[in-house]
C-alpha positions as CSV (number, residue, x, y, z in Angstrom):
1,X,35.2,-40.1,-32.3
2,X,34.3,-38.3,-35.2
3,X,31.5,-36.2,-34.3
4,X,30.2,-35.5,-30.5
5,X,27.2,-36.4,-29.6
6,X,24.2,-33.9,-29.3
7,X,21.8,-33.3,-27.4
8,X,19.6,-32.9,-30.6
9,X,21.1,-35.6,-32.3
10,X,19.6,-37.6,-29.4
11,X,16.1,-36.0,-28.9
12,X,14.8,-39.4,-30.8
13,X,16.2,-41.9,-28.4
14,X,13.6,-42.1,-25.4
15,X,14.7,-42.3,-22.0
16,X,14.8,-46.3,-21.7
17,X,16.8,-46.9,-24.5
18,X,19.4,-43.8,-23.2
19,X,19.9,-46.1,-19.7
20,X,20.5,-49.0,-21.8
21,X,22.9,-47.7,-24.3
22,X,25.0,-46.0,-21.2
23,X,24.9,-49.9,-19.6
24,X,26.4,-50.7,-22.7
25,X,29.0,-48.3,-23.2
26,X,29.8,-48.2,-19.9
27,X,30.5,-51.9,-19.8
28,X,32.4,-51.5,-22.6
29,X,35.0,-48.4,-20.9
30,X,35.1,-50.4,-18.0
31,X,37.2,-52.6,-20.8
32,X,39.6,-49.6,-20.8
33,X,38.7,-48.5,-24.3
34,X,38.7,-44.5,-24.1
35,X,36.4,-43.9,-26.7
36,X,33.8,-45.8,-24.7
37,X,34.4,-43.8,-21.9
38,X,33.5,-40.7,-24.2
39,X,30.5,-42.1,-25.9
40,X,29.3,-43.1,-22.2
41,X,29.5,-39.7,-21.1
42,X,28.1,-38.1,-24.0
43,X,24.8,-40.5,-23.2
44,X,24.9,-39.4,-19.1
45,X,25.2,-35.8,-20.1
46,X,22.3,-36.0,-21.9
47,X,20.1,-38.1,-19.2
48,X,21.2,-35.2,-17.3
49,X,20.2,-32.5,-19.3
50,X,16.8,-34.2,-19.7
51,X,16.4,-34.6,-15.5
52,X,17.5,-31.0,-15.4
53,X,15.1,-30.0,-17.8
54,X,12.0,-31.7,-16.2
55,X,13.1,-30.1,-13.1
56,X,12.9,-27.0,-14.7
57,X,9.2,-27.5,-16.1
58,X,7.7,-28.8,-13.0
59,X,9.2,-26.0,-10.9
60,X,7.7,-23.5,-13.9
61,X,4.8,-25.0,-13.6
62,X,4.9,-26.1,-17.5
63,X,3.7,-29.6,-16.5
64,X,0.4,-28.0,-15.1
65,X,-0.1,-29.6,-11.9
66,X,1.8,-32.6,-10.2
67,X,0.0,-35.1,-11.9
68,X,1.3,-39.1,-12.3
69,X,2.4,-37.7,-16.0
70,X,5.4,-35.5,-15.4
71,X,6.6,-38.2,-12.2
72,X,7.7,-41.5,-14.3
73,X,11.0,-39.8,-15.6
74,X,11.9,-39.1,-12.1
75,X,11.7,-42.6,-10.9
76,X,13.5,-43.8,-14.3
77,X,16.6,-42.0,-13.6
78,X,15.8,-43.6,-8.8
79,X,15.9,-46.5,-11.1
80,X,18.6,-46.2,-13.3
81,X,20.7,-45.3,-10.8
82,X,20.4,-48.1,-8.6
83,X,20.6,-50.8,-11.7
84,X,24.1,-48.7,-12.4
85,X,25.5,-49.3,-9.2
86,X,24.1,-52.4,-8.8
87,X,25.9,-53.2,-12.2
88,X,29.2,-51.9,-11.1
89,X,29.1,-53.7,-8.0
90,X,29.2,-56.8,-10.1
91,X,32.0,-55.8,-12.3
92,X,34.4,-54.7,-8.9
Protein backbone atom coordinates (compact mmCIF):
# COMPACT_ATOMS: atom_id res chain seq x y z
CA UNK A 1 0.00 0.00 0.00
CA UNK A 2 1.46 3.17 -0.78
CA UNK A 3 -0.18 5.61 1.31
CA UNK A 4 -2.64 4.81 4.42
CA UNK A 5 -5.81 5.73 4.34
CA UNK A 6 -7.13 8.84 6.29
CA UNK A 7 -9.60 9.67 7.99
CA UNK A 8 -9.58 13.12 5.99
CA UNK A 9 -8.83 11.52 2.89
CA UNK A 10 -12.25 9.84 3.45
CA UNK A 11 -14.47 12.70 4.87
CA UNK A 12 -15.96 12.73 1.10
CA UNK A 13 -17.15 9.16 0.92
CA UNK A 14 -20.70 9.10 2.83
CA UNK A 15 -21.46 6.43 5.09
CA UNK A 16 -23.29 4.05 2.47
CA UNK A 17 -20.67 3.93 0.10
CA UNK A 18 -18.02 3.27 3.24
CA UNK A 19 -20.22 -0.22 4.07
CA UNK A 20 -20.09 -0.97 0.56
CA UNK A 21 -16.53 -0.53 -0.17
CA UNK A 22 -15.57 -2.60 3.21
CA UNK A 23 -18.10 -5.52 1.55
CA UNK A 24 -15.92 -5.25 -1.15
CA UNK A 25 -12.56 -5.37 0.30
CA UNK A 26 -13.53 -7.59 2.64
CA UNK A 27 -14.61 -10.09 0.04
CA UNK A 28 -11.64 -9.60 -1.51
CA UNK A 29 -9.17 -10.52 1.94
CA UNK A 30 -11.26 -13.21 2.51
CA UNK A 31 -9.33 -14.25 -1.02
CA UNK A 32 -6.16 -14.14 1.24
CA UNK A 33 -4.77 -11.07 -0.42
CA UNK A 34 -3.06 -9.09 2.65
CA UNK A 35 -3.41 -5.85 1.17
CA UNK A 36 -7.19 -6.28 1.15
CA UNK A 37 -7.13 -7.06 4.54
CA UNK A 38 -5.38 -3.56 5.16
CA UNK A 39 -7.49 -1.50 2.82
CA UNK A 40 -10.60 -3.25 4.69
CA UNK A 41 -9.53 -2.16 7.89
CA UNK A 42 -8.51 1.19 7.00
CA UNK A 43 -12.43 1.57 5.76
CA UNK A 44 -13.79 -0.10 9.46
CA UNK A 45 -11.56 2.21 11.36
CA UNK A 46 -12.97 4.90 9.90
CA UNK A 47 -16.86 3.70 10.21
CA UNK A 48 -15.65 3.56 13.66
CA UNK A 49 -14.32 6.80 14.10
CA UNK A 50 -17.49 8.29 12.59
CA UNK A 51 -19.94 5.95 15.17
CA UNK A 52 -17.56 7.19 17.82
CA UNK A 53 -17.84 10.57 16.84
CA UNK A 54 -21.73 10.79 16.64
CA UNK A 55 -21.69 9.28 19.98
CA UNK A 56 -19.76 11.93 21.12
CA UNK A 57 -22.10 14.81 19.71
CA UNK A 58 -25.27 13.37 20.94
CA UNK A 59 -23.85 12.87 24.41
CA UNK A 60 -22.55 16.72 24.11
CA UNK A 61 -25.55 17.68 23.13
CA UNK A 62 -24.13 19.11 19.69
CA UNK A 63 -27.03 17.46 17.84
CA UNK A 64 -29.47 19.64 19.83
CA UNK A 65 -32.13 17.42 20.91
CA UNK A 66 -32.73 13.64 19.97
CA UNK A 67 -34.45 14.38 16.99
CA UNK A 68 -34.94 11.56 13.84
CA UNK A 69 -31.75 13.57 12.34
CA UNK A 70 -28.79 12.59 14.35
CA UNK A 71 -30.54 8.56 14.61
CA UNK A 72 -30.12 7.22 10.89
CA UNK A 73 -26.31 6.70 11.26
CA UNK A 74 -26.89 4.66 14.21
CA UNK A 75 -29.18 2.20 12.54
CA UNK A 76 -26.76 2.27 9.27
CA UNK A 77 -23.92 0.86 11.24
CA UNK A 78 -27.52 -2.06 13.32
CA UNK A 79 -27.56 -2.54 9.63
CA UNK A 80 -24.31 -2.84 8.44
CA UNK A 81 -23.54 -5.08 10.83
CA UNK A 82 -26.03 -7.54 10.36
CA UNK A 83 -25.57 -7.52 6.28
CA UNK A 84 -21.71 -8.26 7.40
CA UNK A 85 -22.36 -11.20 9.17
CA UNK A 86 -24.96 -12.15 7.20
CA UNK A 87 -22.30 -12.02 4.32
CA UNK A 88 -19.74 -13.98 6.03
CA UNK A 89 -22.08 -16.63 6.94
CA UNK A 90 -22.36 -17.13 3.29
CA UNK A 91 -18.72 -17.20 2.53
CA UNK A 92 -18.06 -20.09 5.72
Amino acid sequence: MNAPLTSSGLDHIDNFELARLINLWRAQASSGQEEANEIARAFILEQQRRLRNDKANDFNGINGDKSPKSRPSKYFFYLLIKKLIKTENKLL
